[in-house]
N, C-alpha and C positions, 0 to 999 in steps of 0.2 A: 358346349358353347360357353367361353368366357361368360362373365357374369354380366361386364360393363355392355357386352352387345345382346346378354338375355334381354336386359333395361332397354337398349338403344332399341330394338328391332322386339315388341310384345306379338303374342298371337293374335290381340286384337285391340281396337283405338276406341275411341270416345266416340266416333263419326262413322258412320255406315257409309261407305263411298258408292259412289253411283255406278262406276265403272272399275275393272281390273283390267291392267294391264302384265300380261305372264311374261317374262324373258328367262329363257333357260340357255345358259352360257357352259360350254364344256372349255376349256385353255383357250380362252376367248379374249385374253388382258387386253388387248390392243385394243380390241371391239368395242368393250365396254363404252369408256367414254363417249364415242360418236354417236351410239345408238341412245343412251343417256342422257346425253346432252341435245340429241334432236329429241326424242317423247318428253323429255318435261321443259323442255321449251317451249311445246306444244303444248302441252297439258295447261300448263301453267299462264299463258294466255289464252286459252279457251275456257280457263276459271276466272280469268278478269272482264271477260266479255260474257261470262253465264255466270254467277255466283251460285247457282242451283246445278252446277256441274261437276263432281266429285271424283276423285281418284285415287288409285292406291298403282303403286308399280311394283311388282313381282317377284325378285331377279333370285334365279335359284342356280347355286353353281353344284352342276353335275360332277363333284369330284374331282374339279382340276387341279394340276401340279403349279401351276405359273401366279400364284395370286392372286385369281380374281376375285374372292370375293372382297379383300381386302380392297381392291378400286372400288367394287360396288358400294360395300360400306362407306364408303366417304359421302357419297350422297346419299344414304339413310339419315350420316351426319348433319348435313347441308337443308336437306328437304323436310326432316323431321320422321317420326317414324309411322306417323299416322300417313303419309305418305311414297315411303319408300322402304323397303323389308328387303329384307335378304335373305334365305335358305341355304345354307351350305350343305351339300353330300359329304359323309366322309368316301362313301366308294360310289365310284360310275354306275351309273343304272341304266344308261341311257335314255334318249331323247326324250321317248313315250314315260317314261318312268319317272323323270325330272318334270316334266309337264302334271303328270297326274299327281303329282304332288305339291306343286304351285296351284294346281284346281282346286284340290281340298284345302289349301291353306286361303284363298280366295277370300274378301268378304262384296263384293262386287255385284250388282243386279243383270252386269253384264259384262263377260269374261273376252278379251282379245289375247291370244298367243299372236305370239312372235319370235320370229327368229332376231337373235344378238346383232346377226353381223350387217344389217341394215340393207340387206337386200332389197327390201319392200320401203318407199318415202312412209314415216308415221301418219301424216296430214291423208293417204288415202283412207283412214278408218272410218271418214266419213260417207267413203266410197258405201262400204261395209255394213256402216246403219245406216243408210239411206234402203240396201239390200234387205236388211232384216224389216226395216220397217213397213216395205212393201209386199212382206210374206204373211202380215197382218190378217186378219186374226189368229192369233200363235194357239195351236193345241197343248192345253195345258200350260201355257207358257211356255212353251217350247219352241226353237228357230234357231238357226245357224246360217251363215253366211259364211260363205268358203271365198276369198282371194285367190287370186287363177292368175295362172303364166298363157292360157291356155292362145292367148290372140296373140302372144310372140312366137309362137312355135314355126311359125315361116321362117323367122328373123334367124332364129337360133339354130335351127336346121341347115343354115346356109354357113353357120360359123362351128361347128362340130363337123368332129372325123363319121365318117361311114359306119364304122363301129358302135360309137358312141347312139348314132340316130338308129342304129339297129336295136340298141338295146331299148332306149326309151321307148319305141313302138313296140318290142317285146313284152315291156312291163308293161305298158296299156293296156296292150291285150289283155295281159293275166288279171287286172283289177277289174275289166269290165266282165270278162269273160267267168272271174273266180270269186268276185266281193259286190264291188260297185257298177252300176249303174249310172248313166246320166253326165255325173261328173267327169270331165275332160284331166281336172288338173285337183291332185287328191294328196299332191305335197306340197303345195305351197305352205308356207309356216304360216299363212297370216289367217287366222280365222277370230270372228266372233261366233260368240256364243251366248242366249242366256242363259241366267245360273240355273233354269230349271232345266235346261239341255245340257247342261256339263254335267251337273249330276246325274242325270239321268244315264248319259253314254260313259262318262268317264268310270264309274262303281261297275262298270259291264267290262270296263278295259283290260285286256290279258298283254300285250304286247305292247313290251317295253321299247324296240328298238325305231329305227325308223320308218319302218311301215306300219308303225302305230295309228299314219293319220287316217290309213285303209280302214282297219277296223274301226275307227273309231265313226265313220261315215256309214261302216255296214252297220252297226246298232245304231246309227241313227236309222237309216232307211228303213230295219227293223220295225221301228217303233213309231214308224211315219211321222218324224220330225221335220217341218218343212227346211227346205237346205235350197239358197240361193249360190249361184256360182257366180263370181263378181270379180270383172279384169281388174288389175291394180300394174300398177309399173313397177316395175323388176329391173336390178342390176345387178348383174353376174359380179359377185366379190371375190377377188382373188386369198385362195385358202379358205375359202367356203365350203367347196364341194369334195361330194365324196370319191374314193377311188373308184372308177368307173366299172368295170369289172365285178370285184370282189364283194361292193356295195349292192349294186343290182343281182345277183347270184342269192344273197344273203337275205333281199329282199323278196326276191322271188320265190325263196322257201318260205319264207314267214307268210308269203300269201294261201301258198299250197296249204300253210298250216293252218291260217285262220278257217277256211273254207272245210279243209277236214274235221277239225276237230268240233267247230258247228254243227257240220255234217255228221258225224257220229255219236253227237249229243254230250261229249265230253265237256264242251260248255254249253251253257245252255241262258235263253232271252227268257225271262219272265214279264209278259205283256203286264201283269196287274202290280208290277213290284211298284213301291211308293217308294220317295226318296223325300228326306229332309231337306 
């Protein structure tokens, strides 16, 4: 990392922010701003109506070729760095892998992922803690609140090929049937977390790609972390999604695999592990 953005962008501020906000962007330039420009919009008048409300924003680019982080930086610029960071990949890791690396770089009491391309309005994170806060008393400090597509699935079924709705109900199957339980909707990008749940699942996390969010719900459930499931409004962004097909195939092993190699002890949950 240039020297002038080691200064611009430290691994830690003077101020312990109350909240993190994670954006993990893969050749996402376009994106940036929009989503950028609504969360610290957001942010930044809900610190002029709470001055006791603190924030740090996240944005780690996964390796991409088109310059993102070079937009991102501009508002590290803008906003200071005690509020806005940046992580650049030199190589793609994927989704799971750019996320678990925004967790650990975190210094936030309570941690939101999000996806770049603004699929989810920012303003429902309220949704989100209002979820967490009614899963109160948190074991350990521990709670998640998961963001769900799961009440447009009428909607969306009527706008998708036969295809397409056969696979979605294929991978259902395989998540409740092979990982998780309970939860409906196990990829929405929008989740909170507190930091003592990130830690706790994220140091457990083997799966880098996008069925990251599966395992990362089965160590929670593991380690009986309460997890609320919380509708939020969704907008299908054109050049978001993945290829239909080869996406879900590619997912559907990685479930096969989380499940196996739990199953065979190859990884393995340690109930009494402590985490910093």
């Amino acid at each position: 990392m240039p020297e002038d953005r080691r200064k611009l962008c430290p691994a830690y501020g003077t101020h312990l922010p109350s909240n993190s906000l994670l954006l993990c962007l893969h050749t996402m330039k376009k994106n940036v701003p929009v989503m950028m420009d609504e969360a610290l919009g957001y942010l930044e008048e809900r610190q002029k109506q709470d001055p006791t409300f603190t924030y740090e924003v996240i944005v780690v680019d996964d390796g991409s070729k088109d310059q993102t982080s070079k937009v991102a930086f501009k508002y590290c610029q803008k906003y200071g760095s005690d509020k806005v960071r940046v992580i650049t990949l030199v190589k793609n890791r994927g989704k799971g892998g750019a996320v678990r690396m925004g967790i650990f770089s975190s210094r936030g009491e309570k941690i939101l992922m999000a996806d770049a391309d603004g699929a989810t309005k920012f303003p429902d994170v309220e949704k989100l803690e209002k979820g967490l806060n009614d899963l109160q008393p948190w074991p350990d400090q521990m709670a998640i609140a998961c963001g769900s597509r799961a009440h447009l699935e009428k909607e969306s079924i009527a706008q998708r090929s036969y295809f397409r709705t056969l696979l979605m109900y294929g991978f259902h199957f395989l998540v409740w049937f092979l990982c998780v339980k309970g939860i409906r909707d196990t990829q929405c990008g929008f989740k909170l977390l507190t930091r003592e749940a990130a830690s706790r699942t994220f140091s457990s996390l083997h799966i880098e790609r996008w069925a990251f969010d599966v395992e990362l719900l089965y160590i929670a459930q593991f380690f009986k972390i309460p997890i609320a499931e919380i509708a939020v409004n969704w907008t299908e962004i054109e050049g978001s999604k993945l290829v239909p097909f080869w996406s879900w195939l590619q997912m559907g092993k990685d479930l096969l695999f989380i499940r196996l190699r739990y199953l065979t002890g190859a990884w393995r949950l340690e109930q009494t592990r402590k985490m910093n």
